[in-house]
C-alpha positions in Angstrom: 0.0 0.0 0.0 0.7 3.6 -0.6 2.5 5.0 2.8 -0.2 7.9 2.0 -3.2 5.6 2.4 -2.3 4.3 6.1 -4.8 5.7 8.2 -3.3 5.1 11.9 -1.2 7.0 13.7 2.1 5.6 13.4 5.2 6.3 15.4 8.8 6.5 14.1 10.5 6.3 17.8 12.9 3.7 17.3 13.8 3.9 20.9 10.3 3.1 22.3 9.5 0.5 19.7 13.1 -1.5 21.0 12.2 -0.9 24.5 8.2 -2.3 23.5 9.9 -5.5 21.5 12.5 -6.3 24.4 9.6 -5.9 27.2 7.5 -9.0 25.4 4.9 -6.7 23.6 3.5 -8.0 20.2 3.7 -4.7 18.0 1.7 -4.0 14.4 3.5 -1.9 12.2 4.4 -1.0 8.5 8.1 -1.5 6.7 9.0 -0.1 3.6 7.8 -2.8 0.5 10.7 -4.6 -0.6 10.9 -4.5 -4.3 14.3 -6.4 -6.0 15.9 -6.3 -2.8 15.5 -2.5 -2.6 13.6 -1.1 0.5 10.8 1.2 -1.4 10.2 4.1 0.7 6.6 5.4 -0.8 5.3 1.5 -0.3 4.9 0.0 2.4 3.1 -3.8 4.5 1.8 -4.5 6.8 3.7 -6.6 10.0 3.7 -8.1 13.1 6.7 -7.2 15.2 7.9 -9.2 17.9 11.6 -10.4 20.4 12.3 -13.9 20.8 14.4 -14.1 24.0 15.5 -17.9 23.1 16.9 -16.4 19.8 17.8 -12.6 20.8 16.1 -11.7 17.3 13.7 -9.1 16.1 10.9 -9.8 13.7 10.3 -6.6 12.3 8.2 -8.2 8.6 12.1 -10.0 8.9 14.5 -11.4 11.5 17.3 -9.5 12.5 19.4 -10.8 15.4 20.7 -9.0 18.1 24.1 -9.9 17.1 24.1 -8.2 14.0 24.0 -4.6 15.7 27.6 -4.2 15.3 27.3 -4.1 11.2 24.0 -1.8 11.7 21.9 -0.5 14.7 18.9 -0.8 15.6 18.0 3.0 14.6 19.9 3.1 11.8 17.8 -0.5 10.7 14.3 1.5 12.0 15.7 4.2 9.2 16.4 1.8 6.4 13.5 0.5 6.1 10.7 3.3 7.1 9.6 1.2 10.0 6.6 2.7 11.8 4.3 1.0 14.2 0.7 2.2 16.1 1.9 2.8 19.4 0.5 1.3 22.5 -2.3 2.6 25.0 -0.2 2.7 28.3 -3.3 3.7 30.4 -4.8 0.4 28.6 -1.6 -1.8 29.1 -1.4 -0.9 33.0 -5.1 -2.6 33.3 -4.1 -5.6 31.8 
């Protein structure tokens, strides 16, 4: 879809997405469409984003292991592929 036609407000905080991901929250965002291997910043999908403490690995629409922060961050990944995600209700989460 057209990263004009998402409807939700999205954040870009790359900090506050980590700290979500690491704390066990399941987290619905949007990366940038993948088109020849190219991240396409005008297009985007849909994904479910997620930490796997066995693994140390982020699914983010594609698994990226903690390990691999020394060839590229976590921010500088958030950048590189236009990942945005609808941030949580805290007022909601603290009921749960």
């Amino acid at each position: 879809m057209l990263n004009t036609e998402i409807k939700y407000k999205t954040s870009t905080d790359s900090n506050e997405l980590y700290r979500l991901l690491k704390e066990g929250n399941l987290i619905i965002g949007f990366i940038a469409l993948d088109i020849d291997g190219v991240p396409n910043m005008e297009y985007s999908k849909l994904v479910q984003m997620s930490y796997n403490k066995k693994w140390k690995s982020f699914d983010l629409g594609f698994t990226f292991f903690e390990s691999d922060f020394d060839k590229i961050g976590f921010e500088q990944l958030c950048l590189k592929y236009n990942l945005r995600f609808i941030p949580l209700n805290e007022d909601l989460i603290s009921l749960i």
